[in-house]
N, CA, C and O of each residue as an XYZ file, in Angstrom:
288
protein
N      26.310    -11.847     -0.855
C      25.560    -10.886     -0.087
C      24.085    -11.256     -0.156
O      23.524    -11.547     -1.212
N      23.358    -11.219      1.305
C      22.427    -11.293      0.820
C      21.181    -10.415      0.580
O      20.987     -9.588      1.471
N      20.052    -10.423     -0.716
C      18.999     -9.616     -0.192
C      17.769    -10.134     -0.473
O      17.333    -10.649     -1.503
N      17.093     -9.849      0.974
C      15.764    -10.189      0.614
C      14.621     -9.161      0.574
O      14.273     -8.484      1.541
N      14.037     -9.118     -0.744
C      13.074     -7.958     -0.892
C      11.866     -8.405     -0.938
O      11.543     -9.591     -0.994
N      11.207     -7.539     -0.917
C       9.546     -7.769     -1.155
C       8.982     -6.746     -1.554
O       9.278     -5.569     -1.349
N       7.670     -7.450     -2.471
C       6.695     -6.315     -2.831
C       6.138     -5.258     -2.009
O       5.992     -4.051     -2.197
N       5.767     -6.325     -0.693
C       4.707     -5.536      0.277
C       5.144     -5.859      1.627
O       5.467     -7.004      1.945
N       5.162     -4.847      2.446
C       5.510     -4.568      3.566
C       4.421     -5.652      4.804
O       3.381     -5.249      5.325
N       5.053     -7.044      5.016
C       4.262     -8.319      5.299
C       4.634     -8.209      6.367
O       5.701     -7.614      6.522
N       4.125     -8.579      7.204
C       4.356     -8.769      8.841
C       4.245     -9.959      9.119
O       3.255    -10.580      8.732
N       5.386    -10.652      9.968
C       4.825    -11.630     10.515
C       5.287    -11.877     11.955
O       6.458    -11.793     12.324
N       4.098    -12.233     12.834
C       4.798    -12.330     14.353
C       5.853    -13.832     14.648
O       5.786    -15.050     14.485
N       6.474    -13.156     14.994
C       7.244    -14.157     15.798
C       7.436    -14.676     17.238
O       6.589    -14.114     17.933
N       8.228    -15.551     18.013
C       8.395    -15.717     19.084
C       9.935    -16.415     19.460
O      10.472    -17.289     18.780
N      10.510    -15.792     20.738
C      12.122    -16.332     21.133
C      11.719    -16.726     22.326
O      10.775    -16.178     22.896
N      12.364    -17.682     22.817
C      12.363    -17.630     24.323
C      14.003    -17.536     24.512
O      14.754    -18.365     23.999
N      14.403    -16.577     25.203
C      15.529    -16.210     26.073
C      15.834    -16.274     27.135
O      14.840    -16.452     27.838
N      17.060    -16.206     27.890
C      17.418    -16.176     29.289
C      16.802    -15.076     29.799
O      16.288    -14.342     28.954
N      16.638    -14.527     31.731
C      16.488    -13.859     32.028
C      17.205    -12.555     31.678
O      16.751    -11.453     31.370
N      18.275    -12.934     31.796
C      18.923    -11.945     31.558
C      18.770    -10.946     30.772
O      18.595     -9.804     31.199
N      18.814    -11.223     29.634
C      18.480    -10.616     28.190
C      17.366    -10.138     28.119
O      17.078     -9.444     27.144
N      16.494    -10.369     29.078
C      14.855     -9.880     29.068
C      15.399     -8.985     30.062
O      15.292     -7.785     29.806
N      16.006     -9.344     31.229
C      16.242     -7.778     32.033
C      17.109     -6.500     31.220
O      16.971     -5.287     31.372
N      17.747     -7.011     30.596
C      18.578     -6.158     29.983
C      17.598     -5.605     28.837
O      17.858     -4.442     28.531
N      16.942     -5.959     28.406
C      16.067     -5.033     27.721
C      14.898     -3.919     28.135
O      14.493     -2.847     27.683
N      14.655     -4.615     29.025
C      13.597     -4.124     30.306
C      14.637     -3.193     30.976
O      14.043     -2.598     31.875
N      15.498     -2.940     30.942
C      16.351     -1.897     31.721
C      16.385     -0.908     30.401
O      16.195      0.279     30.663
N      16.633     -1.290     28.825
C      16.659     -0.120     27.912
C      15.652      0.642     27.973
O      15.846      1.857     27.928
N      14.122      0.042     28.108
C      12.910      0.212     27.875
C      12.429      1.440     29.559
O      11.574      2.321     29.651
N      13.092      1.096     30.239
C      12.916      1.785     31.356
C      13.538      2.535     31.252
O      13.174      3.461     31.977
N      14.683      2.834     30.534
C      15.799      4.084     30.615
C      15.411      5.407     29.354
O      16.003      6.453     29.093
N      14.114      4.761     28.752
C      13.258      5.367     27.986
C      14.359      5.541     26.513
O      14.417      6.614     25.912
N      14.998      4.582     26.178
C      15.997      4.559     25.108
C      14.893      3.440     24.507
O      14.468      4.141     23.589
N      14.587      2.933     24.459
C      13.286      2.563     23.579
C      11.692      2.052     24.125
O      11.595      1.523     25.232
N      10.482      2.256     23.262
C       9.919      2.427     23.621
C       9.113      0.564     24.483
O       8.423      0.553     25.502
N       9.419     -0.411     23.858
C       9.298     -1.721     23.748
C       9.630     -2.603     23.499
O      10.478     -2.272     22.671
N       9.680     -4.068     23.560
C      10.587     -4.884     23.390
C      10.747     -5.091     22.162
O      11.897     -5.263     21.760
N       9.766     -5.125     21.339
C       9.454     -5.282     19.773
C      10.438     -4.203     18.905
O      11.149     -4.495     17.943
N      10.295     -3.098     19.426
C      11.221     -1.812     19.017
C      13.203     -2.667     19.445
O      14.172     -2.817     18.701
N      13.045     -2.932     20.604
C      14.552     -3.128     21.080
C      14.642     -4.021     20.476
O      15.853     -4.243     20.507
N      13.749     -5.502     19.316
C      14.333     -6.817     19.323
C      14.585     -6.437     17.097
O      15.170     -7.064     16.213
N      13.723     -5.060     17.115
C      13.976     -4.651     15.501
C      15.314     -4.039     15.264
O      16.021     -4.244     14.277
N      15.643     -3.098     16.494
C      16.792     -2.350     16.259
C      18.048     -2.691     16.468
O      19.040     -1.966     16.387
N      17.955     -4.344     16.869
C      19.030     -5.436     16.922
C      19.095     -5.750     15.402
O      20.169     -5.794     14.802
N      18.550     -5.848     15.133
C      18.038     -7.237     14.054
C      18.760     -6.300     12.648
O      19.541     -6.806     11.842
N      18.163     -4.493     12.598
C      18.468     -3.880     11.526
C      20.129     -3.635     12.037
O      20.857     -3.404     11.072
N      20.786     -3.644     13.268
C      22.154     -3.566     13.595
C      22.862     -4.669     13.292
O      24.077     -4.476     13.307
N      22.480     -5.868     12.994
C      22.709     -7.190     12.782
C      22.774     -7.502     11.317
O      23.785     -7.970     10.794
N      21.789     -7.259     10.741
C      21.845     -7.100      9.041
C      22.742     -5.982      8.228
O      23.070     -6.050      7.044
N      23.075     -4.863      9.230
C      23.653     -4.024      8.408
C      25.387     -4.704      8.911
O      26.225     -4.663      8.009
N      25.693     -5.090      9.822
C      26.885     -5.556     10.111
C      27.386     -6.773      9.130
O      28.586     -7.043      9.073
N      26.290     -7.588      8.263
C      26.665     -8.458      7.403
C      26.366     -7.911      6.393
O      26.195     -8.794      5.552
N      26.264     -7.329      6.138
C      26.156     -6.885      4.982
C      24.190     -6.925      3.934
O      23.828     -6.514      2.832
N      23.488     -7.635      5.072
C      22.534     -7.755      4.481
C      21.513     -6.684      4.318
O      21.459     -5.716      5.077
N      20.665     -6.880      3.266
C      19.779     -6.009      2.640
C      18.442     -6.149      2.463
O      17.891     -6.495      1.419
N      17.812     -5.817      3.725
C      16.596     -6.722      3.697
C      15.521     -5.807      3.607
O      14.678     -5.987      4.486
N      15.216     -4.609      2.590
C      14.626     -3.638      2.762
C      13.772     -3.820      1.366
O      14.335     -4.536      0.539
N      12.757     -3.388      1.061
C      12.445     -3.269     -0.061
C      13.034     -2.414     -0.890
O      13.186     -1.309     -0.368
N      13.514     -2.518     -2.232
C      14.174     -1.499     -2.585
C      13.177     -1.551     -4.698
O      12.881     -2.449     -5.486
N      13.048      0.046     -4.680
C      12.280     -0.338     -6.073
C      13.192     -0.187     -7.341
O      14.132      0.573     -7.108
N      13.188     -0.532     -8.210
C      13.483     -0.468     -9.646
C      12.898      0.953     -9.926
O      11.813      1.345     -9.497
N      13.972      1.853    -10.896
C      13.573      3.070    -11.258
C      13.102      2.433    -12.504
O      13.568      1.550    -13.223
N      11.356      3.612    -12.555
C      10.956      3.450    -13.813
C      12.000      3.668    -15.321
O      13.066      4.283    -15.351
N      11.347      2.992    -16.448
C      11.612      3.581    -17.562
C      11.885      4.966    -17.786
O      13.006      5.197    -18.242
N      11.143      5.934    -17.580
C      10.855      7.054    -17.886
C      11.711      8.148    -16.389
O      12.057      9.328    -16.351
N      11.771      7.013    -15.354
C      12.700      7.976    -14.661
C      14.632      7.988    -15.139
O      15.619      8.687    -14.907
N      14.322      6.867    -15.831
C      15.977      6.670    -16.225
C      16.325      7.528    -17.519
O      17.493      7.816    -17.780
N      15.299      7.906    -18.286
C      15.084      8.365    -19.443
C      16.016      9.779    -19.869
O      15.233     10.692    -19.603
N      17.267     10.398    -20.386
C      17.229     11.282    -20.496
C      16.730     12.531    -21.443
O      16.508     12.355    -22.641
N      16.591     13.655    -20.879
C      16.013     14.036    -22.072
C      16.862     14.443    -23.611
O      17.793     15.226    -23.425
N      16.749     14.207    -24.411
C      17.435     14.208    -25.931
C      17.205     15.419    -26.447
O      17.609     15.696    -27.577
């Protein structure tokens, strides 16, 4: 399984080039006001895509010491 975490919430731009198609077909979600942009439609693939494999690509934190702690 995989996961990739991080400290800090990093951005980095990217770029695809695709068929028409796939650009109309998004441009038809974006017009049907089911999302707001392509960036939005190409994330909410991507988190539908990772959760279908199983991947875990979220930051996730370690509970403190003191939150694991019970009291005695």
């Amino acid at each position: 399984m995989c996961y990739m975490l991080s400290e800090k919430k990093v951005r980095a731009r990217i770029s695809t080039t695709m068929t028409k198609s796939f650009v109309d077909a998004i441009d038809c979600l974006i017009d049907e006001g089911i999302y707001l942009n392509r960036g939005e439609v190409m994330l909410d693939a991507l988190r539908m895509l990772f959760k279908s494999y199983g991947v875990k690509p979220f930051t996730t934190k370690e509970p403190k010491p003191e939150d694991t702690d019970q009291e005695k």
